[in-house]
LUMMI-250035 format. One line per 10 residues: number of its first residue (from 1); their letters; for each residue z, x, y of N, C-alpha, C, O, CB. Coordinates in steps of 0.1 Angstrom, whole numbers, plus 2048, in hexadecimal, padded with zeros to 3 digits. Glycine has a CB too. Layout:
LUMMI-250035
NUM	a	Z:X:Y:Z:X:Y:Z:X:Y:Z:X:Y:Z:X:Y; ...
//
This chain:
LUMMI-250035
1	xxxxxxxxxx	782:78B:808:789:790:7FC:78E:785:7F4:797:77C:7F8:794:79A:7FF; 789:785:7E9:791:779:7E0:7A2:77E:7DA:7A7:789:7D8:784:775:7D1; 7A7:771:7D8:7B8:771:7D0:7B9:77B:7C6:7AE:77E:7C0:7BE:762:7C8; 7C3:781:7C2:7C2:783:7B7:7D6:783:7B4:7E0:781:7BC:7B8:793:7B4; 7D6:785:7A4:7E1:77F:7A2:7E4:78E:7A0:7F0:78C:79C:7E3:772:797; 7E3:798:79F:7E7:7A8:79F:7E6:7AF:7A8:7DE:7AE:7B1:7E1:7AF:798; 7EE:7B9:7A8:7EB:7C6:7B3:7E8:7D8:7AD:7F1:7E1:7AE:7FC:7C6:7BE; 7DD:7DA:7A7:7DA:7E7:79E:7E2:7E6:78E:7E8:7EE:787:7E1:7F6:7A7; 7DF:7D7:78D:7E4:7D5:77C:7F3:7D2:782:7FB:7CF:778:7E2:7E4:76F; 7F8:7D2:78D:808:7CE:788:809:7BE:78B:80B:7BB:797:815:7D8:793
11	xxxxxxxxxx	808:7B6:784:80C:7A5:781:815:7A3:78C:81C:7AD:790:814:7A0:770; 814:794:794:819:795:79F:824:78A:798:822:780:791:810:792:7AD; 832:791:79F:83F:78C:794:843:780:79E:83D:77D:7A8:84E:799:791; 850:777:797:853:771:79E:862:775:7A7:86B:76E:7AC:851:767:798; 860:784:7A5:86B:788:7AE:86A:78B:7BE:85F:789:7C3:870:794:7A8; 876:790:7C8:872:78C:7D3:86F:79C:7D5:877:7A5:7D1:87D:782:7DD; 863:7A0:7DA:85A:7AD:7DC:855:7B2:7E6:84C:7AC:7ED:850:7AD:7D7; 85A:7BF:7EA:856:7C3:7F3:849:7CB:7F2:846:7CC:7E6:85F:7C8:7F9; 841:7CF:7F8:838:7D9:7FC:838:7DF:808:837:7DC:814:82C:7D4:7FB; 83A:7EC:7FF:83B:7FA:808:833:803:80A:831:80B:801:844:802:805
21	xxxxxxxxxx	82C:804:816:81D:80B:81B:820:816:81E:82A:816:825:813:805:826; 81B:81E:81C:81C:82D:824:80D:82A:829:803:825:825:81F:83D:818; 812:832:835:806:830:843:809:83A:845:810:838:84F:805:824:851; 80A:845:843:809:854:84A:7FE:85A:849:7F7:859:83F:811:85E:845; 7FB:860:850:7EE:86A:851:7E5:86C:849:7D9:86B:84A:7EF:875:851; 7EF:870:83D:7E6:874:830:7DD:86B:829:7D3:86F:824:7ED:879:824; 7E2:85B:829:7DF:851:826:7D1:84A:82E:7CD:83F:82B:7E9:84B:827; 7CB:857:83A:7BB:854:83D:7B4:85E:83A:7AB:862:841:7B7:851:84A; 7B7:864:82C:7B1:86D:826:7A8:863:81A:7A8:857:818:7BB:878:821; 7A4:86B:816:797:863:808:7A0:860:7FF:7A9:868:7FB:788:86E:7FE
31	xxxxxxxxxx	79D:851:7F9:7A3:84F:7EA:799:850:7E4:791:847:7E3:7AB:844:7E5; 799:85D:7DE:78D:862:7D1:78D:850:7C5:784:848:7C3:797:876:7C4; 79D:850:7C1:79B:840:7BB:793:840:7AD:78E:84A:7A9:792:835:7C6; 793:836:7A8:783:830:79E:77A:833:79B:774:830:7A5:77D:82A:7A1; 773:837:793:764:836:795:760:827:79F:755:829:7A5:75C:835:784; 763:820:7A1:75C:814:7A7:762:816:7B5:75C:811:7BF:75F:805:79F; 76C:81B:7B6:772:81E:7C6:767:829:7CD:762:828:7D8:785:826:7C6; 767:832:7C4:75B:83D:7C7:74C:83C:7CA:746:844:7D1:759:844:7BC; 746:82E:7C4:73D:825:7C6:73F:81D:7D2:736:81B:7DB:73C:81E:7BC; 74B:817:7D3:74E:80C:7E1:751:81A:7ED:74D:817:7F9:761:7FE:7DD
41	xxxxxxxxxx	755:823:7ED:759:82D:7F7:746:832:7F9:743:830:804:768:83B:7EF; 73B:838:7EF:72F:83C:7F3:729:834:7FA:722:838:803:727:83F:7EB; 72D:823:7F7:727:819:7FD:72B:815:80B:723:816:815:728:80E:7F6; 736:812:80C:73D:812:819:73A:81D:825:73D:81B:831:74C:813:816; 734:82B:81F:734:838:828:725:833:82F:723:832:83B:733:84B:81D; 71D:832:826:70E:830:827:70F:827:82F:70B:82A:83A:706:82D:81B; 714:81A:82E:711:809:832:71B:813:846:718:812:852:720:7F6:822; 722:818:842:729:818:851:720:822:85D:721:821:869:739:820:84F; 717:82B:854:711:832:85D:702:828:860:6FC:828:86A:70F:843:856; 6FE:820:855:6F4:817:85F:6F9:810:865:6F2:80D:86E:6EA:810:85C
51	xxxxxxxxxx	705:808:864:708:7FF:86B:705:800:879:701:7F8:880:713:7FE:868; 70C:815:87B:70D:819:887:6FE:81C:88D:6FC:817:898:716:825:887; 6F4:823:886:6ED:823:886:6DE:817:88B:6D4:81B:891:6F1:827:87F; 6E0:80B:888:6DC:7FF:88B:6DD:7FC:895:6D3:7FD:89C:6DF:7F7:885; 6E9:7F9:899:6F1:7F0:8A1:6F0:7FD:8AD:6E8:7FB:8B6:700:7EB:89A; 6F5:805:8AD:6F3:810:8B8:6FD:80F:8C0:704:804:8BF:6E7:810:8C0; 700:816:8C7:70A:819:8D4:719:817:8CD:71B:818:8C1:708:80D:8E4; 723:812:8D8:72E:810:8D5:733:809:8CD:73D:80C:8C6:731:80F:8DC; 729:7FB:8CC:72E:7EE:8BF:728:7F5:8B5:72D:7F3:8AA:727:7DB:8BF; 71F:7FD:8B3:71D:7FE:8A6:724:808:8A3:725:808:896:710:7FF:8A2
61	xxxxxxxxxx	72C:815:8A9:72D:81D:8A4:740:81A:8A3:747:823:89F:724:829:8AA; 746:80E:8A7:751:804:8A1:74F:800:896:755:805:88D:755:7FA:8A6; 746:7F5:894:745:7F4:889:73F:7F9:87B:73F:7F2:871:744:7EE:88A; 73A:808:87D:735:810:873:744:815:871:747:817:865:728:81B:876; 74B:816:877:759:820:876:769:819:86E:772:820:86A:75D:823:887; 767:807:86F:768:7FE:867:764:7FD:85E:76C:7FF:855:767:7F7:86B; 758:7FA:858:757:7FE:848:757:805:842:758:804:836:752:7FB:843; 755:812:849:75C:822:845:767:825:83C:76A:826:830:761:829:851; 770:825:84C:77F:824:846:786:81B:83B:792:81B:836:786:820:851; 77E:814:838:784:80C:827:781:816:81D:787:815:813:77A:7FB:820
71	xxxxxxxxxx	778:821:81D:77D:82C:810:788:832:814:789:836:808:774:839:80D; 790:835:819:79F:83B:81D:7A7:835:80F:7A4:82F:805:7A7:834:82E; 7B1:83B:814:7BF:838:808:7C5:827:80E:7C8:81D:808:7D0:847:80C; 7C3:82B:81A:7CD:81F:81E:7BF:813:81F:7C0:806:81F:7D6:824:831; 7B5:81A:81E:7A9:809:820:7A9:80B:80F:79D:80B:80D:791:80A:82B; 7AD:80C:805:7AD:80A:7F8:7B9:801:7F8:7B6:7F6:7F7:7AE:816:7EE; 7C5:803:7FA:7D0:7F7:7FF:7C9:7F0:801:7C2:7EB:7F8:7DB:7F7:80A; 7C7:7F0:80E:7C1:7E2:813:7BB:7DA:809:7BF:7CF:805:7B7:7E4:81E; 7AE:7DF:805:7A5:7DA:7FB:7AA:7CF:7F0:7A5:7C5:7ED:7A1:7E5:7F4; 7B8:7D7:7EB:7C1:7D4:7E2:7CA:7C6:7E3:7C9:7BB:7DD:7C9:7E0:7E4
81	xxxxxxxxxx	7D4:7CC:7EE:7DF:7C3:7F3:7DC:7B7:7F6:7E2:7AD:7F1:7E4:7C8:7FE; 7CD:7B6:802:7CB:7A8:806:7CB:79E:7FE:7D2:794:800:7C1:7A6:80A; 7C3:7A1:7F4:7BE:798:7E9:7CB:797:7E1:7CE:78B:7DD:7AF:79D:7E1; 7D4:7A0:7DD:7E3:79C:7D7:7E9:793:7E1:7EB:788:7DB:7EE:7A9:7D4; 7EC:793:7EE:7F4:78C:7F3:7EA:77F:7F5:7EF:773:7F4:7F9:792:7FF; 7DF:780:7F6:7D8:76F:7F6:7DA:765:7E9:7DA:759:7E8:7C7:771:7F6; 7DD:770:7DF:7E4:769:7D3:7EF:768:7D1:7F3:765:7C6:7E1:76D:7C8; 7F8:769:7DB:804:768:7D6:806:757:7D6:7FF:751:7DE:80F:772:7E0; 80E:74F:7CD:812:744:7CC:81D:73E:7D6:827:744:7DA:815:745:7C1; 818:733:7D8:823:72C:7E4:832:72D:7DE:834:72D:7D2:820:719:7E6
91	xxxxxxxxxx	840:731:7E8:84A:72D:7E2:84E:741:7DF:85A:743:7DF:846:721:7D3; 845:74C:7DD:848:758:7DB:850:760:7E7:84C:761:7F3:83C:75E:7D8; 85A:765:7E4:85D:76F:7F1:858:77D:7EC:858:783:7E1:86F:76F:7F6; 853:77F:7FE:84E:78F:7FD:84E:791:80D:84E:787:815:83B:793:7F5; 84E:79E:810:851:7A4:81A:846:7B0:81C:843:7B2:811:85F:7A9:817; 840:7B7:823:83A:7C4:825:842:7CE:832:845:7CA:83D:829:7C2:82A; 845:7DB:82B:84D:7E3:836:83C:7F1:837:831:7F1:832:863:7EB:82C; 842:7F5:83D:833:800:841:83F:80B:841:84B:807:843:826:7FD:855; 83C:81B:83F:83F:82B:844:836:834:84B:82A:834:84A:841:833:838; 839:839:850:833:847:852:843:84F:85B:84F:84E:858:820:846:85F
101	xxxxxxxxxx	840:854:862:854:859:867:85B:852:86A:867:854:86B:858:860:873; 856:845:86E:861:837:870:859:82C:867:84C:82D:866:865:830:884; 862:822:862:85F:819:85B:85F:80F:868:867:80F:872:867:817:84D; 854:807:864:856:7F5:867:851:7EF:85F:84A:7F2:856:850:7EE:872; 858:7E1:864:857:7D3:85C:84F:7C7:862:852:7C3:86D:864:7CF:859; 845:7C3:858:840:7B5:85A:84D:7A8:85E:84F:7A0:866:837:7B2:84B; 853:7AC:852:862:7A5:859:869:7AA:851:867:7AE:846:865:795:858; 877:7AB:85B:887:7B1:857:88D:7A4:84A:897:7A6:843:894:7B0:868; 885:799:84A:88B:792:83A:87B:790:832:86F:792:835:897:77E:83C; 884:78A:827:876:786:81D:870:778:824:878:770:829:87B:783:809
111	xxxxxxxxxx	862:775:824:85F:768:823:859:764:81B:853:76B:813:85B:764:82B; 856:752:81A:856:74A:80D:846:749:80F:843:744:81A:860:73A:80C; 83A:74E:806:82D:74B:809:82A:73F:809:830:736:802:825:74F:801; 821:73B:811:819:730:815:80B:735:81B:809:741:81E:821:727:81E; 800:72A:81F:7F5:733:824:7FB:73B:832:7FA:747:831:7E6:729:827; 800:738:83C:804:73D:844:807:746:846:800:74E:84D:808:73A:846; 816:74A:83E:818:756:83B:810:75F:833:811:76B:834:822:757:838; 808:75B:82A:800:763:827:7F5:768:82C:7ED:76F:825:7FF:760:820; 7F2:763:83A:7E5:767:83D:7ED:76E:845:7E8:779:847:7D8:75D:841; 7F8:76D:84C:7FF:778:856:801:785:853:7FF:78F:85A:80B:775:859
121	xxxxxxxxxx	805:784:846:808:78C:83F:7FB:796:83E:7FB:7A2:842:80C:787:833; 7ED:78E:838:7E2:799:839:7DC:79E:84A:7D8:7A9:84C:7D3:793:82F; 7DE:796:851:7DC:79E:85D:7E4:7AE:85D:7E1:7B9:85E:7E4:794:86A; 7F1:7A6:85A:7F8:7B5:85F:7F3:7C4:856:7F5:7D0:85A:80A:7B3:85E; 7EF:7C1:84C:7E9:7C9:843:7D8:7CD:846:7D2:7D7:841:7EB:7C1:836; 7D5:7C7:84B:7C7:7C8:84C:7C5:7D3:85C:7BC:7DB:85F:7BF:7B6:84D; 7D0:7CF:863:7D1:7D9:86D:7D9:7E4:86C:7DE:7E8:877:7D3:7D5:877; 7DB:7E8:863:7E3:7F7:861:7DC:801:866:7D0:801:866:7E6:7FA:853; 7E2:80C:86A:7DE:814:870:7E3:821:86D:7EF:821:873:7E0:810:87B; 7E2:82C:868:7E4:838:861:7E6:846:86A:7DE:84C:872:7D7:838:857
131	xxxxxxxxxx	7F2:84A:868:7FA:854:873:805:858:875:80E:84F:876:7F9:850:87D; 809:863:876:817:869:871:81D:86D:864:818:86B:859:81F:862:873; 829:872:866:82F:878:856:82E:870:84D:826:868:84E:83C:87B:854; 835:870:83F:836:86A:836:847:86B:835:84D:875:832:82D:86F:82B; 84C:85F:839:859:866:839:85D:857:830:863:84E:836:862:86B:84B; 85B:856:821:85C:851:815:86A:850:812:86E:846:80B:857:859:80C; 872:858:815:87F:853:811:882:847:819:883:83B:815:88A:85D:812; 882:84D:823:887:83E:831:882:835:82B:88A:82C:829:881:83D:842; 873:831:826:86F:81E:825:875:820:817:870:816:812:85B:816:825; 87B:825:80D:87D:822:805:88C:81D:807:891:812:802:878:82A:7FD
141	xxxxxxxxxx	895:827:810:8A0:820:814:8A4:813:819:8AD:80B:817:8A4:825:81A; 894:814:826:893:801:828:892:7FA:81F:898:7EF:821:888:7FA:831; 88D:7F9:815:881:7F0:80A:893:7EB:802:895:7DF:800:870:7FF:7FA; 89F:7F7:800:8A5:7F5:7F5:8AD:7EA:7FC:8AF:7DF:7F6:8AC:802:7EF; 8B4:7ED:80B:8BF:7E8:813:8BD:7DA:814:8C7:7D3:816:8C0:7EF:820; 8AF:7D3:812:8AA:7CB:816:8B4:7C1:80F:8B7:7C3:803:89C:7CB:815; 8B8:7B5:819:8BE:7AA:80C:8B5:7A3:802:8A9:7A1:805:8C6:79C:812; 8B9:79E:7F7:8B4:797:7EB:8A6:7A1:7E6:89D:79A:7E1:8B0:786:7EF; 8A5:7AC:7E8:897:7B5:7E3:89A:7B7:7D5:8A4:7BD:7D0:895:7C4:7EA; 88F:7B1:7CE:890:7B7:7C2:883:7BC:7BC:882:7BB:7B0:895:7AE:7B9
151	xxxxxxxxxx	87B:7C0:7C2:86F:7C8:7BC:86A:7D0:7C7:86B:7CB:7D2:863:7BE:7B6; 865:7DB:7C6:861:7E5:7D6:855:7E7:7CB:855:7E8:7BF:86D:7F8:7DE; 848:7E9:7D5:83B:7ED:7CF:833:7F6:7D8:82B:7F2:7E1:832:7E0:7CC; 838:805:7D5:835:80F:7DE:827:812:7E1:821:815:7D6:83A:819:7DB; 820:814:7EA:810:819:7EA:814:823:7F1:81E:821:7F9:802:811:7F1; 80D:831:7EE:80D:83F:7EF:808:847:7EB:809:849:7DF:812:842:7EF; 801:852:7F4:7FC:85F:7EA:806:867:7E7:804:873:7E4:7F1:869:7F0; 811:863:7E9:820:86B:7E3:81D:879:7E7:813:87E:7E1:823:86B:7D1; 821:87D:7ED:825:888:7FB:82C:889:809:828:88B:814:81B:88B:7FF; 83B:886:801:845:880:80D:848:890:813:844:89B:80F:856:877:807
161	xxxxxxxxxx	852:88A:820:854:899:827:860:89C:81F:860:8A8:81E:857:899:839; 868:897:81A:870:898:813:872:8A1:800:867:8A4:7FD:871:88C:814; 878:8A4:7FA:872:8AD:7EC:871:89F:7E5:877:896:7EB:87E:8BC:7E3; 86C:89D:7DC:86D:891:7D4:878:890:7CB:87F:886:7C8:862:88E:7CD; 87A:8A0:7C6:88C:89D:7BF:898:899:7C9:8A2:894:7C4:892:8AC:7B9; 896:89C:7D4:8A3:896:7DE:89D:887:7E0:8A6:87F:7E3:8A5:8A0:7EF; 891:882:7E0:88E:871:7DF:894:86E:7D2:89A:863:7D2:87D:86B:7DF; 893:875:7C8:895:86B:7BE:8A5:867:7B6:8A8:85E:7AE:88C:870:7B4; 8AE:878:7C1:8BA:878:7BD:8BF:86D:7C8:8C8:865:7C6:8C1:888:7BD; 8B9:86D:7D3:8BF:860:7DE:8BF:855:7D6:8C9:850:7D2:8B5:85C:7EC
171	xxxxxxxxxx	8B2:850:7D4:8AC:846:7CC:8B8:83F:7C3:8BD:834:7C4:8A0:84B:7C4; 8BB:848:7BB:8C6:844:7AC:8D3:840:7B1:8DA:839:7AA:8CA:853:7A1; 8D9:845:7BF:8E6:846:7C2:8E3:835:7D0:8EA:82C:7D5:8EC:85B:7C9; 8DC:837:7D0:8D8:828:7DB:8D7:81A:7CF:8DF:811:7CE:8C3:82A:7E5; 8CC:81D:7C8:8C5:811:7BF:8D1:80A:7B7:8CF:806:7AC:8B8:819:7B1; 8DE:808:7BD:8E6:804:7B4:8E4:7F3:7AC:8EA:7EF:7A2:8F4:806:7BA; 8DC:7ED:7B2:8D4:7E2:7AE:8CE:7DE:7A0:8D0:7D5:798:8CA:7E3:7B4; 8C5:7ED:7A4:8BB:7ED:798:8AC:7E2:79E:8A3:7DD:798:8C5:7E6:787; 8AF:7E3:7A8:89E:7DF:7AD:894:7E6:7A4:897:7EF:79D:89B:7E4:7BC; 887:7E0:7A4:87B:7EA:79D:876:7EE:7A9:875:7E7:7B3:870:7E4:792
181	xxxxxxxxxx	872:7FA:7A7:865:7FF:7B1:85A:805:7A8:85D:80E:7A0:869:80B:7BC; 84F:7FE:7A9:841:801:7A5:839:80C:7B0:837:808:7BB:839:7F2:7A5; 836:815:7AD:82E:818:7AF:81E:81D:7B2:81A:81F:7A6:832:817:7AE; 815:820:7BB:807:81F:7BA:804:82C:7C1:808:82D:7CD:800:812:7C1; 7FE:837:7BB:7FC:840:7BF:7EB:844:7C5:7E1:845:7BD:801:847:7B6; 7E9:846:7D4:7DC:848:7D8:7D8:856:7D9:7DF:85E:7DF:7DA:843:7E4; 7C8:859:7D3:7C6:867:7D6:7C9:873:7CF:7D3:876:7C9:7CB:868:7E0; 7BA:87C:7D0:7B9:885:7C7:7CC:88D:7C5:7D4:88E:7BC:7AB:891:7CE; 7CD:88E:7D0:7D9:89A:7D5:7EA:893:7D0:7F5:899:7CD:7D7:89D:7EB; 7E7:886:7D1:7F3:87D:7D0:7FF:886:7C6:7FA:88D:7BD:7ED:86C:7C8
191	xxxxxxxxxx	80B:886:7C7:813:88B:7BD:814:87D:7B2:817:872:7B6:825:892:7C3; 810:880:7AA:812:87A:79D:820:877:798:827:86C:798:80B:882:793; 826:889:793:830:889:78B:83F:880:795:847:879:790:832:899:787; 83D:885:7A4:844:87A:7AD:848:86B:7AB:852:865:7A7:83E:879:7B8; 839:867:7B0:835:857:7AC:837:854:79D:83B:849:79C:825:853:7AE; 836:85B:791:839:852:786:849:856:782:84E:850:778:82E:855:77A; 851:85F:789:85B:85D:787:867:855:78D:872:853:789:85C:867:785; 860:852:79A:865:846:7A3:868:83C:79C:873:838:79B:85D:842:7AD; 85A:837:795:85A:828:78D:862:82C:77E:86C:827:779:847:822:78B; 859:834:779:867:836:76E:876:82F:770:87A:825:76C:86A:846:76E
201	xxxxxxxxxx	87E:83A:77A:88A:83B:776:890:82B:77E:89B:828:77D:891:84C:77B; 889:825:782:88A:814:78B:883:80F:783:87D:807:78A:883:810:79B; 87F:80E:775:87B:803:76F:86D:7FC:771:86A:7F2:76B:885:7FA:770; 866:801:77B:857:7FF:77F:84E:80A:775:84F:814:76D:855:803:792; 843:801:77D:835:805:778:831:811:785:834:810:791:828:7F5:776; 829:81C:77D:820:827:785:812:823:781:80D:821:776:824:837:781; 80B:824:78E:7FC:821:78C:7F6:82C:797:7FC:82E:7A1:7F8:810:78F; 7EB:831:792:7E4:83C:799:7D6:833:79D:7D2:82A:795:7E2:84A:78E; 7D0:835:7A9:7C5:82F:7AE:7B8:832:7A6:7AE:82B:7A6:7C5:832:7BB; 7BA:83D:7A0:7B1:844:795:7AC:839:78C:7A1:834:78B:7B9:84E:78B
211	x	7B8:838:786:7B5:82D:776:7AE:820:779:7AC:818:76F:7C5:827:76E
//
């Protein structure tokens, strides 16, 4: 995957940024996405069943199931993220926290990119693994508490267990900062009006995987 200096059109700032994955369940469902995601998802389906096909038995039918799973919500991240974090510039702080009913963290502080950390960084992303609730408020509570955070860049089909008017009344009475959170919405089903009112009322950008 080559660098890139964006992540779904959002310009990579020079503030210190987190990225917040939702890995729940729903997120190994199809990202309908693009016309060209729709193209890379027919291609990936096809390429995984000969893979399996070819190759035969157990290795093939691993690795047909590996390039499969990149049409998902969460292998569209991937797709995405790597190539933003391979671009990120030496000297950037960024962090990745993950959700689904408990949050974790790549790390409990920000670190300063270099290749190192940046290639650590895409490991831990490249092995994500999709399962459990969506419990959205919690990483957004980690993402805020975090010291020196000043940008959160949410991926999600926005469908917390939570109502999204009780996320977003939390949201306002926490955010006393004024951090931005951007958001990136995956998938036919994704709540929209959720996700773009997240970024709205935090001074971020909403982006749908669609566009």
């Amino acid at each position: 995957m080559k660098k890139s200096n964006e992540f779904f059109g959002i310009e990579t700032s020079t503030k210190n940024t987190l990225y917040l994955i939702d890995i729940s369940g729903s997120m190994e469902g199809i990202d309908e996405g693009s016309v060209k995601d729709q193209v890379m998802r027919e291609v990936g389906n096809k390429a995984g069943n000969k893979v399996s096909n070819l190759i035969g038995g157990k290795v093939g039918s691993i690795l047909g199931k590996q390039v499969t799973k990149q049409a998902t919500k969460l292998g569209a991240v991937k797709r995405k993220l790597i190539p933003a974090i391979k671009g990120l510039p030496d000297g950037k702080k960024f962090t990745i926290f993950t959700f689904e009913n408990d949050v974790k963290k790549q790390s409990t502080e920000f670190r300063i990119a270099n290749n190192m950390v940046r290639t650590s960084a895409n490991i831990f992303v490249e092995n994500l693994k999709a399962g459990g609730g969506t419990n959205t408020l919690a990483g957004l509570l980690e993402a805020l508490s975090l010291n020196e955070v000043q940008e959160i860049v949410l991926m999600s089909d926005g469908l917390p267990n939570d109502s999204p008017d009780s996320i977003l009344k939390e949201i306002r009475k926490v955010n006393i900062n004024k951090t931005i959170i951007h958001t990136i919405a995956f998938g036919e089903d994704a709540d929209h009006n959720f996700m773009r009112s997240l970024a709205e009322e935090n001074n971020g950008t909403f982006i749908t995987s669609k566009m």
